[in-house]
C-alpha positions as CSV (number, residue, x, y, z in Angstrom):
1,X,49.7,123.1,-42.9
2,X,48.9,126.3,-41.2
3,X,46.6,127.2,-38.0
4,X,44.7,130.2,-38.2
5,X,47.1,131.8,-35.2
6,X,45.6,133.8,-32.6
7,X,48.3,137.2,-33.1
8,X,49.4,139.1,-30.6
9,X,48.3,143.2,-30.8
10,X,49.9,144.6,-27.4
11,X,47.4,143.3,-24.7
12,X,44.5,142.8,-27.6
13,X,44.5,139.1,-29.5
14,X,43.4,139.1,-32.9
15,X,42.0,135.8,-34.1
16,X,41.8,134.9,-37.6
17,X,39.1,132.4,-38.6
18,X,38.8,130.2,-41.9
19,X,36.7,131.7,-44.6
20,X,33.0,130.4,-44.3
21,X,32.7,131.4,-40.7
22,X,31.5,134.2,-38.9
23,X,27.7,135.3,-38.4
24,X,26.7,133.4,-41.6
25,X,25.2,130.3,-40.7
26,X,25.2,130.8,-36.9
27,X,21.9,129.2,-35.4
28,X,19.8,130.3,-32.4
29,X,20.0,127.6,-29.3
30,X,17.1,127.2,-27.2
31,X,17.1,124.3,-25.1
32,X,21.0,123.3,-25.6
33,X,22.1,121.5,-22.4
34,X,24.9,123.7,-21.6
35,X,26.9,123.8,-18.5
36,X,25.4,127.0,-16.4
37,X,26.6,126.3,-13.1
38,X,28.2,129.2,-11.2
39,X,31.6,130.0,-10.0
40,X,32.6,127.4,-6.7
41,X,36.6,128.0,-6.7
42,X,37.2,124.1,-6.3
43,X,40.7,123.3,-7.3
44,X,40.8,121.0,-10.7
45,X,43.4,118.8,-11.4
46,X,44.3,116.4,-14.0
47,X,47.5,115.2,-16.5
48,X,48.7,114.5,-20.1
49,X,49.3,111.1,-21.4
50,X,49.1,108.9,-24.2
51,X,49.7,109.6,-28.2
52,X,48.2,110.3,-30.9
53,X,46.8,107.8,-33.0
54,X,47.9,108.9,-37.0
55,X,44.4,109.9,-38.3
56,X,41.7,110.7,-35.1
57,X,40.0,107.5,-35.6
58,X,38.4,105.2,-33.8
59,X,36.9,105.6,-29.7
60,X,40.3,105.4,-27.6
61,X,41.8,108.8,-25.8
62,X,43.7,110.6,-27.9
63,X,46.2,113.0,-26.5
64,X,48.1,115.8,-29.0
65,X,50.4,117.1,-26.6
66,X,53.4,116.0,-28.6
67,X,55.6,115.1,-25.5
68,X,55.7,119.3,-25.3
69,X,53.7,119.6,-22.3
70,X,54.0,119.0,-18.5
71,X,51.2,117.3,-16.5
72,X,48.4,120.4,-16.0
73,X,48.7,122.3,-12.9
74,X,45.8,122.4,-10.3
75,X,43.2,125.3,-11.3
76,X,41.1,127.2,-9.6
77,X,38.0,128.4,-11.9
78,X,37.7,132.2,-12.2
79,X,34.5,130.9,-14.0
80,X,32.5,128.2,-14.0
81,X,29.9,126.7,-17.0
82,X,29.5,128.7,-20.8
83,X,26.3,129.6,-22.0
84,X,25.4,128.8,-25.3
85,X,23.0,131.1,-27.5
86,X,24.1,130.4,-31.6
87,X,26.6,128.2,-32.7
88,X,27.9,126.7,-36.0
89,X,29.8,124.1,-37.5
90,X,32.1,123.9,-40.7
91,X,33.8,121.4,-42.6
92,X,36.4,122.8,-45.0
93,X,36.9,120.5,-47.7
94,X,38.3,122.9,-50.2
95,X,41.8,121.5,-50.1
96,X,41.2,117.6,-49.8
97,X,45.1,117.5,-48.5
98,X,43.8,119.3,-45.8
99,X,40.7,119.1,-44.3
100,X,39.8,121.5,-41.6
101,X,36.3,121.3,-39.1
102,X,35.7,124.0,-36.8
103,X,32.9,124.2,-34.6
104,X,31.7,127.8,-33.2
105,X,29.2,128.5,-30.1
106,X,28.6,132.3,-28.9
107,X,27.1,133.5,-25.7
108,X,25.0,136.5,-27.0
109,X,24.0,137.7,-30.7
110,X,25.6,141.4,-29.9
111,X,29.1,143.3,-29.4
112,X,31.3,142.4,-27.1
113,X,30.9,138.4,-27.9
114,X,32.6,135.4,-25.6
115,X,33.3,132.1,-28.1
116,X,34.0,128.5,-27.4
117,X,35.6,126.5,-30.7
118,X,36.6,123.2,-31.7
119,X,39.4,123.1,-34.4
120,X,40.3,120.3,-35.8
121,X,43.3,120.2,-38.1
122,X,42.8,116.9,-39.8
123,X,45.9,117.6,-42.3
124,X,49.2,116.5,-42.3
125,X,51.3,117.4,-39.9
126,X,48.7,117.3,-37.2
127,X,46.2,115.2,-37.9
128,X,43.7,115.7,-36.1
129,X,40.4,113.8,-35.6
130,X,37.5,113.3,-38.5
131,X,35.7,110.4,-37.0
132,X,33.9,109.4,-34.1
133,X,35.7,108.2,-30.5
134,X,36.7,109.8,-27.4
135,X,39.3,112.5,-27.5
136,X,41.7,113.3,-24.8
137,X,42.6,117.0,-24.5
138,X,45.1,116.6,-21.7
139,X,47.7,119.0,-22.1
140,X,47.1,119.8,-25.3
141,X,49.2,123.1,-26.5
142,X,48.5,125.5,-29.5
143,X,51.7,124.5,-31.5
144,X,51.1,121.2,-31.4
145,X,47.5,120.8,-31.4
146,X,45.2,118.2,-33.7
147,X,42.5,118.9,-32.2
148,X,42.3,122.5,-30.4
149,X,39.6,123.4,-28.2
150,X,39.9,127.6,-27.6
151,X,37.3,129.9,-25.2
152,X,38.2,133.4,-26.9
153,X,36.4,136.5,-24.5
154,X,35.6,139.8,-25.3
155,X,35.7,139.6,-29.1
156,X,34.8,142.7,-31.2
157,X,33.8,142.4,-35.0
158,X,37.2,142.0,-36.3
159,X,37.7,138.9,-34.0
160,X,40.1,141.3,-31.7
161,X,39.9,139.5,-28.4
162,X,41.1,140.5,-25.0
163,X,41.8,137.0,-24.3
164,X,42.3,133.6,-25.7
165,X,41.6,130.0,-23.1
166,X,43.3,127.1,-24.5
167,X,41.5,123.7,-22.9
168,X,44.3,121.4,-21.8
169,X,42.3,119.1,-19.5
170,X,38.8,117.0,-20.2
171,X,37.5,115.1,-23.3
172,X,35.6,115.5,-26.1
173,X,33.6,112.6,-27.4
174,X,32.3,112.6,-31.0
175,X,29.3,110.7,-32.5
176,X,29.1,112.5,-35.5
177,X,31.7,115.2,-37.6
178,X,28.3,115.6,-39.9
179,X,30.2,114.3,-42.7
180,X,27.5,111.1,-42.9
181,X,24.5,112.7,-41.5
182,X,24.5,116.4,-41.7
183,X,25.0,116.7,-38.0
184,X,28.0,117.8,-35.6
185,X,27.1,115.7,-32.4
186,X,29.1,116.0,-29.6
187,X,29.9,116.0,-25.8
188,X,32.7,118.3,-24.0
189,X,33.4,117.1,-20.7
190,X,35.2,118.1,-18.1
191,X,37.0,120.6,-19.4
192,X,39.5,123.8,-18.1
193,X,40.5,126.1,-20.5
194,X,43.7,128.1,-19.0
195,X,44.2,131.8,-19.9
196,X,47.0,131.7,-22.4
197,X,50.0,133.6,-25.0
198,X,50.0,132.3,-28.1
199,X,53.9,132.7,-30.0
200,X,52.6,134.4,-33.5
201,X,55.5,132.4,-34.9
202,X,55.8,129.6,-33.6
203,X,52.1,129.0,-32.3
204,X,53.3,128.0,-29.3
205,X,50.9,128.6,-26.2
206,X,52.1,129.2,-22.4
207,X,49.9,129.9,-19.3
208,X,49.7,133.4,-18.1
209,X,51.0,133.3,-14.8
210,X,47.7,134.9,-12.7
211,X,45.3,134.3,-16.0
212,X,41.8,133.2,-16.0
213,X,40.7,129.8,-15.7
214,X,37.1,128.3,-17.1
215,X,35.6,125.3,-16.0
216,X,33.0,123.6,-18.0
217,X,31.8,120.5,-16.5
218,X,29.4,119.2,-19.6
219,X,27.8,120.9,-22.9
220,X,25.9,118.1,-25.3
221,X,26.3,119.7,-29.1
222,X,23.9,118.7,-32.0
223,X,24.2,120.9,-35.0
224,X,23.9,121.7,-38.6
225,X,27.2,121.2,-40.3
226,X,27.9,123.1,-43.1
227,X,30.6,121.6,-45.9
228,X,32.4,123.5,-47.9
229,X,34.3,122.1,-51.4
């Protein structure tokens, strides 16, 4: 199975997206409880253990790191909280070898756009979650990634962005996928997205040394997810 790889264009990152997503669907937020806080510079730390469990299922952490990764460095937040003003969420069920959910949330309807997304490559060989439980991102890397949680900044129309934030500390706890009900429901906690270079060939991600750092200390999801066969 293939990601969608962020490629590198000189200093610009191009990110391509599954069909189905995009404006289409995106839904206004009004009163989504999103992290808002502003920037304090307190040092974050955290570390990767654990293993994945073979499908995503049930509520115990869930790390994806593959081994790959050291324990995260302590970061300090060039930014703290993400505001939320549309969002979306997909299920691709086109290929049933290789199910795909990706979860979208944008900080302003216009040009140039900030986005947070959940990917989660529930295919062979990463399979990643499609049920509810509690889901360790600690030090989680691109190339190895079930479940990938990205903060892309400065995106144009083409999904050129001038920078792509790969969360490798924090959880994300999952009530619903909306395969049952219809709804994504989630909760991302605690989580620092480091300023990264993603390998267009191997997918492989590694801190830029210097990069930006967000810090999101809590968003509460509930949306619409849309299926596609």
């Amino acid at each position: 199975m293939s990601k969608p790889a962020p490629l590198l264009m000189s200093i610009v990152v191009a990110l391509t997206l599954t069909s189905g997503c995009g404006q289409i669907g995106l839904e206004a937020v009004p009163g989504l409880d999103a992290d808002m806080g502003m920037d304090t510079g307190v040092p974050v730390r955290g570390s990767a253990g654990g293993s994945p469990d073979g499908g995503g299922s049930g509520t115990e952490d869930w790390d994806d790191s593959g081994g790959g990764s050291a324990a995260a460095e302590p970061v300090e937040c060039t930014h703290n909280g993400f505001p939320i003003l549309m969002h979306q969420a997909t299920q691709d069920l086109s290929d049933p070898a290789l199910p795909y959910f990706q979860y979208q949330a944008r900080d302003v309807d216009t040009l140039p756009f900030d986005e947070l997304q959940i990917n989660s490559y529930q295919g062979a060989p990463f399979y990643g979650p499609s049920t509810p439980g509690q889901y360790s991102l600690a030090g989680s890397n691109y190339g190895d990634c079930g479940l990938c949680v990205l903060l892309v900044t400065t995106c144009n129309d083409s999904y050129q962005c001038n920078r792509v934030h790969l969360a490798d500390q924090g959880s994300l706890e999952v009530a619903d996928f909306g395969d049952r009900t219809g709804q994504f429901r989630a909760v991302l906690r605690d989580a620092v997205f480091r300023e990264v270079e993603i390998d267009p060939y191997t997918y492989w991600s590694t801190p830029v040394p210097g990069g930006d750092s967000w810090c999101v200390d809590e968003i509460d999801i509930e949306v619409a997810t849309y299926l596609y066969y």
